[in-house]
N, C-alpha and C positions, 0 to 999 in steps of 0.2 A: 240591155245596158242598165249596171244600178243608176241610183242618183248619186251615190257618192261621186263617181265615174262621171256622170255628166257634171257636176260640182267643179270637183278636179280640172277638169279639161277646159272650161269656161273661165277656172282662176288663172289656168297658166295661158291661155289665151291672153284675157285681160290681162294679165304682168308682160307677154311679149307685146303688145300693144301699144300699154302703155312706157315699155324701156323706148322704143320705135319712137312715140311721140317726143319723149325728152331727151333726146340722143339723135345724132346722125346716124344711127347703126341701119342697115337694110334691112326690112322685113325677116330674109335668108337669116342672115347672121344672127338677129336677135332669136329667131327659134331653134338656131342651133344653139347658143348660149343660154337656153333655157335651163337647162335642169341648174347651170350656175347661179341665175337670176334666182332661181326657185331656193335654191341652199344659199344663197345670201343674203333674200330676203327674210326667210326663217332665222337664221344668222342673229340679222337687225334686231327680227320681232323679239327674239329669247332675252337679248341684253336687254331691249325696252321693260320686257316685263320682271325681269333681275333686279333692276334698277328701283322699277316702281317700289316692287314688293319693300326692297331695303329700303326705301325713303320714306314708304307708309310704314313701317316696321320702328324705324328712327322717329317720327311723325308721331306714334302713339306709346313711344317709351318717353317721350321730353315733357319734362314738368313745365312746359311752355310752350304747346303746342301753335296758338293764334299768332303768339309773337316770332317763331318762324315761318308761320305760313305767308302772314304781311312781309318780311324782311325777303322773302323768293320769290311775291310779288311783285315788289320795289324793286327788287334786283332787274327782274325781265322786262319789266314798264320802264328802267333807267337803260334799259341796253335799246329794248325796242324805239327810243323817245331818240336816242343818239342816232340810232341808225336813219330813220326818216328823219333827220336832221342833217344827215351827213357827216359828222365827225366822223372822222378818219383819227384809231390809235397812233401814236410815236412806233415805228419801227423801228430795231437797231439793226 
């Protein structure tokens, strides 16, 4: 058996695992749902790293790089600080 092959087997283990852990699903179901798990995770991973590229890409064209990076600092320190606070938005 190569090691990619052991690699492979041991990550989609760990992902049925851990869906199992955060999820009601059963052992059964979650590794039947595997190959899902497995292309939705990859899925996530592609857009994370889409994302990044464009925001470092945006990040190193702006003639003001420090004063965006502080302002999307603020920003998640003002969401994280409400949230352990408890503020609840206005819904309509």
């Amino acid at each position: 058996m190569s090691a990619r092959l052991v690699a492979a087997s041991a990550f989609v283990t760990a992902l049925v695992v851990v869906t199992v852990w955060l999820t009601d699903l059963s052992f059964g179901r979650a590794a039947l749902l595997a190959p899902v798990l497995v292309i939705g995770l990859a899925a996530v991973a592609g857009l994370v790293v889409f994302w990044a590229r464009v925001g470092w890409d945006s990040l190193r064209r702006s003639s003001h790089p420090r004063l965006l990076v502080a302002a999307a600092l603020a920003f998640v320190l003002l969401l994280v600080g409400l949230t352990l606070l408890g503020v609840q938005l206005p819904r309509e």
